[in-house]
Structure formats: C-alpha cells, structure tokens
C-alpha positions in Angstrom: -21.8 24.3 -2.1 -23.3 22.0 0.8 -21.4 20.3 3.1 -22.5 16.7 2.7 -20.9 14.0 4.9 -19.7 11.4 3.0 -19.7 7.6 3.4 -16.5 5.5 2.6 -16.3 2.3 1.6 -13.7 -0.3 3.4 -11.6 0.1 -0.1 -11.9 3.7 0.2 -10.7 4.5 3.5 -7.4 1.3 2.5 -6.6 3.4 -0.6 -6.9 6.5 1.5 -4.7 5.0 4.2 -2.1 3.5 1.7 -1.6 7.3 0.3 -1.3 8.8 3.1 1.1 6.2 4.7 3.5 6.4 1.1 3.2 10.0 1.8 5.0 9.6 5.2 7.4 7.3 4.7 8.6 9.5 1.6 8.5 12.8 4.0 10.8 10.5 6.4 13.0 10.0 3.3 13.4 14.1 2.5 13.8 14.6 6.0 17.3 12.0 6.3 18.1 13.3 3.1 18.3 16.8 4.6 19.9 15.7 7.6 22.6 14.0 5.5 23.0 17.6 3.4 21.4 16.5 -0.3 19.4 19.2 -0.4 18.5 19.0 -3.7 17.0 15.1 -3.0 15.5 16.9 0.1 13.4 19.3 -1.9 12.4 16.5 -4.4 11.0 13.7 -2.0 9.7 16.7 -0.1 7.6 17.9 -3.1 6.5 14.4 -3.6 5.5 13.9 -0.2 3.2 17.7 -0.8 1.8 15.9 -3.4 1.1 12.5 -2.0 -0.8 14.6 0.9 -3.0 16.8 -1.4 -3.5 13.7 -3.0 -4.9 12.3 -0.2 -7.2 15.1 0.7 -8.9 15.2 -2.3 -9.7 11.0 -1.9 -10.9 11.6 1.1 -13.4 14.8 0.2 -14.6 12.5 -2.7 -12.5 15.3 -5.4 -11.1 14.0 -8.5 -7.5 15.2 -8.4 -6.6 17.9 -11.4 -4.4 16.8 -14.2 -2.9 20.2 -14.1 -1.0 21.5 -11.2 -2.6 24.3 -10.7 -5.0 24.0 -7.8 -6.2 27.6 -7.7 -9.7 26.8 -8.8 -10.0 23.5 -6.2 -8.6 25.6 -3.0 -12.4 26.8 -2.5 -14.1 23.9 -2.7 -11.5 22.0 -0.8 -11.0 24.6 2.1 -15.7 24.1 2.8 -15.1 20.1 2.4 -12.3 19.7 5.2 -14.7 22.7 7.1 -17.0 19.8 7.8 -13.8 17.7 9.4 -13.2 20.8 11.5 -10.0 22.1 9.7 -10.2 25.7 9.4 -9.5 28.2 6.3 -6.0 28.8 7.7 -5.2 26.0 8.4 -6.0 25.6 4.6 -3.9 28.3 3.6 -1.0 27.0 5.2 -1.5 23.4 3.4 -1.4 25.6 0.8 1.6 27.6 1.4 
C-alpha cells in the first residue's frame, strides 16, 4: 500500500476536530469519575473515549471505520497511514494495547 498524502476539506478537518474534541472531554469525564472512586463509570467513559480516538484516526487516514470491533485486519493498514504523519509502529501498538 502507498502512502498517499491526503487533502481535507474545511468539513473534514471540523468533523475531525469535533471527534477528537468529544473524545477529550469524555476522557476528562473517566478521569473525575476515577478520582471520585466509580470505577466501573471510569472504565466505561474511558472505553468510549478509546473509541472516540480510533474513531478519529481512521477520519483522518480517509478509513471507513469497521462495523465490527474487531480491528485486527485494519491495524496494518492504519499503522503505514499514520507512518506518513511520522507516528511509528510502536507507537501504534501501544494505541492498540
């Protein structure tokens, strides 16, 4: 696979920027919620947050995000995309861990 830049549109990047944004605000939510001990809230806005991020990634590579969970097949093709933003394989593999 070639490592094509890409050219976003105003929208684009907006969208991108409102997801990513939603995704911090909700990881500031799991992180009071684990400072005020409801762990299980904690791990649930936390997951979201995850999700909202990965989410974002795959916007801004131009990916169509799976309807399954399982993002096995994407981590590839992802991991030579973000390459080309200077984000390395391990730093990959710890977005994915």
């Amino acid at each position: 696979m070639r490592n094509e830049k890409r050219t976003l549109s105003y929208k684009e990047l907006g969208e991108i920027d409102h997801l990513y944004s939603k995704a911090n605000s909700i990881h500031d939510e799991a992180r009071r919620q684990l400072q005020s001990y409801s762990f299980d809230l904690a791990v649930r806005r936390s997951q979201e947050a995850v999700e909202l991020h990965i989410k974002t990634i795959f916007r801004l590579t131009g990916k169509e995000y799976p309807r399954s969970h399982d993002l096995e097949k994407m981590i590839y093709d992802i991991s030579m995309l973000l390459g080309g933003y200077g984000v390395s394989r391990e730093e990959v593999a710890r977005m994915v861990l």
